[in-house]
N, C-alpha and C positions, 0 to 999 in steps of 0.2 A: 609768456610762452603760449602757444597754441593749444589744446586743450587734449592731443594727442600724448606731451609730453607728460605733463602731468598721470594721465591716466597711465602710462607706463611705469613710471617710478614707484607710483603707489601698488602698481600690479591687479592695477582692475581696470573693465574696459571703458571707451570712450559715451557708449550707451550708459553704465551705471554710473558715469562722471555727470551726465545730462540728467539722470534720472536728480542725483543730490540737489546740481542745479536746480531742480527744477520744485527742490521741496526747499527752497532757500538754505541749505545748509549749507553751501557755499555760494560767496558772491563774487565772480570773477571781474575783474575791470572789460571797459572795453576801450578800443583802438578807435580813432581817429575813423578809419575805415566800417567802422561797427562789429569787427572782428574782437571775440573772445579774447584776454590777458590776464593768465592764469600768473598767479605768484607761489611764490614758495610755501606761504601761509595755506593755499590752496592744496599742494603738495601734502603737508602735514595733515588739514582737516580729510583729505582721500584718507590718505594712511589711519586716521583714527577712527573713521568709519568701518573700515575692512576689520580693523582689528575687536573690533566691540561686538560686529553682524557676527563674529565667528565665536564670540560668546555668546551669542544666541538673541542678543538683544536687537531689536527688528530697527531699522533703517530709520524709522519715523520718532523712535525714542532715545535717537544719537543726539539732538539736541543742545538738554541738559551740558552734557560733556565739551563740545563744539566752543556752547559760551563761556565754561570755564576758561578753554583756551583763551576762549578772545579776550577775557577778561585779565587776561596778563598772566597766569597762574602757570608753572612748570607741567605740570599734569593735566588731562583733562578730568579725573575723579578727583582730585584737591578740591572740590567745593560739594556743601549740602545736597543740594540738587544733582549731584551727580551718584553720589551716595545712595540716594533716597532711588533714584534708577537701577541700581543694580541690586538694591532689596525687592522692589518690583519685579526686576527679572527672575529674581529667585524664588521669589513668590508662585509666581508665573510656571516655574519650572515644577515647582515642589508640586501645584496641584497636576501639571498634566502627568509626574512620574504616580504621583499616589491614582491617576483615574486609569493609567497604563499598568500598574500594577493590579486594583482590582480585577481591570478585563484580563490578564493573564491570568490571576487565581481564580477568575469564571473561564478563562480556556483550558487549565487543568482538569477541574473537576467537570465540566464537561467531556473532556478528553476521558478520564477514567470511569468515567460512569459508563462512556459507548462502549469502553473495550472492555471493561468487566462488568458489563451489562450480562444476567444470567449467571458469573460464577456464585459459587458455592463462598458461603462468609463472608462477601463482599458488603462494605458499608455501607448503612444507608447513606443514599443524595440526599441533595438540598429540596428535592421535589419526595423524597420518600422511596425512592423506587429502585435503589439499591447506587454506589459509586462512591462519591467521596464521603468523609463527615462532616464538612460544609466550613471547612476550616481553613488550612493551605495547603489539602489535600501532599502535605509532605512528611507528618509523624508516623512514619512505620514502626518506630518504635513502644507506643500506646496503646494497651489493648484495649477494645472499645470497653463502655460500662452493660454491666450485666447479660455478660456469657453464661450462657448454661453449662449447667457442671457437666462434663462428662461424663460418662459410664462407661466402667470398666465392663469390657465383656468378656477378659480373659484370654484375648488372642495375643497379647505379648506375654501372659505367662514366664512361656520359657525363654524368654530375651536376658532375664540378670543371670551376669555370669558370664554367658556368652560371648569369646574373643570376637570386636568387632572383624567384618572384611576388608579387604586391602582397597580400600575406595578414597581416590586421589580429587577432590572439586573442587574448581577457581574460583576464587575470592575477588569481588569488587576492587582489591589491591595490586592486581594482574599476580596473585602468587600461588602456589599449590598448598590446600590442607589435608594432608594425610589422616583420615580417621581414625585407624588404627594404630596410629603416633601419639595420640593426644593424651594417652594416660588414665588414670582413675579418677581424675578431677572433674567435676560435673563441667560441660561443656553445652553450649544455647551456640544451635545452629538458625540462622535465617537467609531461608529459602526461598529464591526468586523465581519462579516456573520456567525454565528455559530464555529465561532475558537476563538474569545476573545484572540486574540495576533494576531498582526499587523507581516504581514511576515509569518504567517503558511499557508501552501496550503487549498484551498478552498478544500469543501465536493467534494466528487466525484460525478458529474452529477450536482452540483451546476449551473455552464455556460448553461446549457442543459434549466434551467427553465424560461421560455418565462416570459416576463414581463406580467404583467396585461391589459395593452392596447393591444396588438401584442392578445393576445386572445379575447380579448371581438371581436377585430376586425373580428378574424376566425369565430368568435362563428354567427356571424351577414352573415355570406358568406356559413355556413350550410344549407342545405337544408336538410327539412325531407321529409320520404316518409313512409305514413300511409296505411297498408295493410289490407286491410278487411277480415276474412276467413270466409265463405259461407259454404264450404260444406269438409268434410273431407273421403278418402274412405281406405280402412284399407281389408286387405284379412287374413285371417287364414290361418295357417299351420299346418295341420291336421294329414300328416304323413311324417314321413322318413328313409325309408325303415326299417325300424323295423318291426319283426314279430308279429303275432297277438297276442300272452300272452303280449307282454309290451303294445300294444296297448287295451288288457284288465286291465292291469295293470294302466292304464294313465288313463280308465273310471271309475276305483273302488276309485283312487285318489280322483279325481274332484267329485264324488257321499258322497265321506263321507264329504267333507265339510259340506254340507250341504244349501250351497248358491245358489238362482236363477241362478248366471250368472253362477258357475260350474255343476249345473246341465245340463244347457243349451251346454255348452262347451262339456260333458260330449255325450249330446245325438249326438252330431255333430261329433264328433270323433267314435262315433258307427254307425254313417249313412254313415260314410266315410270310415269302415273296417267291411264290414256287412261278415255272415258265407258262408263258401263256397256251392256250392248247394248240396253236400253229405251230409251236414249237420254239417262236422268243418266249426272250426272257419277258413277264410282264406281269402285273397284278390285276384283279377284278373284284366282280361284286361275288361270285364265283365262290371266293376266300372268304369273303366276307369283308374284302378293304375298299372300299368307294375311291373309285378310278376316273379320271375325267382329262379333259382337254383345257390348258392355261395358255393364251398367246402363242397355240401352236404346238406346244407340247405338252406329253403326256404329265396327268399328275398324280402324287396320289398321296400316302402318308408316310412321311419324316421319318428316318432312323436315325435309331440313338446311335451314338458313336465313343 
């Protein structure tokens, strides 16, 4: 058969049929013409390639297997040598899963060292500078060695006794624990900050929030400083350099209102663009407002509007 059919039945292509070829693991007949003549023995050895590459065994160490067949045998692992190939594989596997596992337990404790880099009780790293304990970064349940004792300073006091609050929080089990259901039986709560799974990175800006003491402490080192205001003084801006129709136009504005303080506004801005002495409307130096000539037209200073 042409070297198409083969590759088909085995379910692999006519390139990785060439590829075996070409590492002798098969030897195909040839034709009168010099054309390839693939046999069923051909067939089988495809088939037994595919099935061994997908246990992970590399193309080059199919082999062993290959000559059992040839060697007459039902199987191609029925012989020593074939054996001895799949303890290699395994071999093979076990160191790359054990060096895939170290780099994960160095991407953990890296991982929790950036994100609870700065908290408060956070364990030391492997470099000392605060993260995992340099382990597999997974025993939440182990308190580190030599904690400082506590000191009481008397602000739970008045807590024994006291009916807990009706405070309902979800459990890593997706279910609700009612606090104040729990009873008089001592009870060990473990507390995730806002992630509810042990091993997820803290909120962003989490490490940032000062404790409670560490402020009250600042809050007590503020000084305030109480400013009295007296007197306030405030100038108008009556014109700029606008001609005198807008600055009629800015009195007729403030006039229709009809309010004291735009009347007022209103007279101010006419005491401050009074008529020129011909009898137009116009400003000068006169006033005191610098008056001049722009591409033809009069100019002078802008009013507010």
């Amino acid at each position: 058969m042409r070297i198409g059919e083969p590759a088909r039945r085995a379910d692999a292509t006519v390139k990785a049929v060439r590829y075996y070829e070409s590492l002798g693991l098969i030897v195909p007949g040839r034709l009168a013409n010099g054309y390839r003549d693939h046999g069923e023995d051909d067939v089988r050895l495809v088939r037994e390639i595919r099935a061994l590459t997908r246990l992970g065994i590399p193309v080059e160490r199919t082999r062993p297997f290959l000559e059992c067949l040839a060697a007459g045998r039902d199987h191609a692992d029925d012989c020593p040598a074939s054996l001895a190939g799949y303890r290699d594989a395994i071999d093979e596997l076990t160191g790359r899963i054990e060096a895939l596992t170290a780099r994960r337990a160095a991407l953990i404790t890296q991982l929790n060292t950036a994100a609870h880099r700065g908290a408060p009780g956070a364990p030391p790293g492997p470099d000392g500078t605060g993260g995992e304990n340099g382990k597999d970064g997974e025993d939440y349940l182990s308190l580190p060695a030599e904690l400082p004792v506590p000191e009481d300073d008397g602000a739970a006091d008045h807590l024994p006794g006291t009916r807990v609050p009706l405070i309902s929080l979800p459990t890593t089990a997706g279910r609700e624990v009612a606090l104040d259901a729990l009873g008089p039986r001592r009870t060990v709560l473990y507390v995730h900050p806002l992630t509810g799974r042990p091993g997820t990175d803290l909120p962003a800006g989490w490490a940032s929030i000062p404790p409670a003491k560490f402020v009250e402490g600042r809050l007590r080192a503020v000084v305030g400083v109480e400013l009295v205001i007296s007197r306030i003084e405030a100038k108008f801006k009556l014109s700029q350099n606008q001609p005198r129709p807008n600055a009629e136009g800015v009195v007729a504005g403030l006039e229709a209102r009809g309010r004291d303080q735009d009347a007022a506004l209103a007279a101010a801005v006419r005491a401050h663009n009074p008529p020129a002495a011909d009898g137009r409307a116009g400003r000068g130096p006169a006033h005191g407002v610098p008056s001049g000539q722009a591409d033809g037209r009069p100019s002078g200073p802008k009013l507010a509007k």
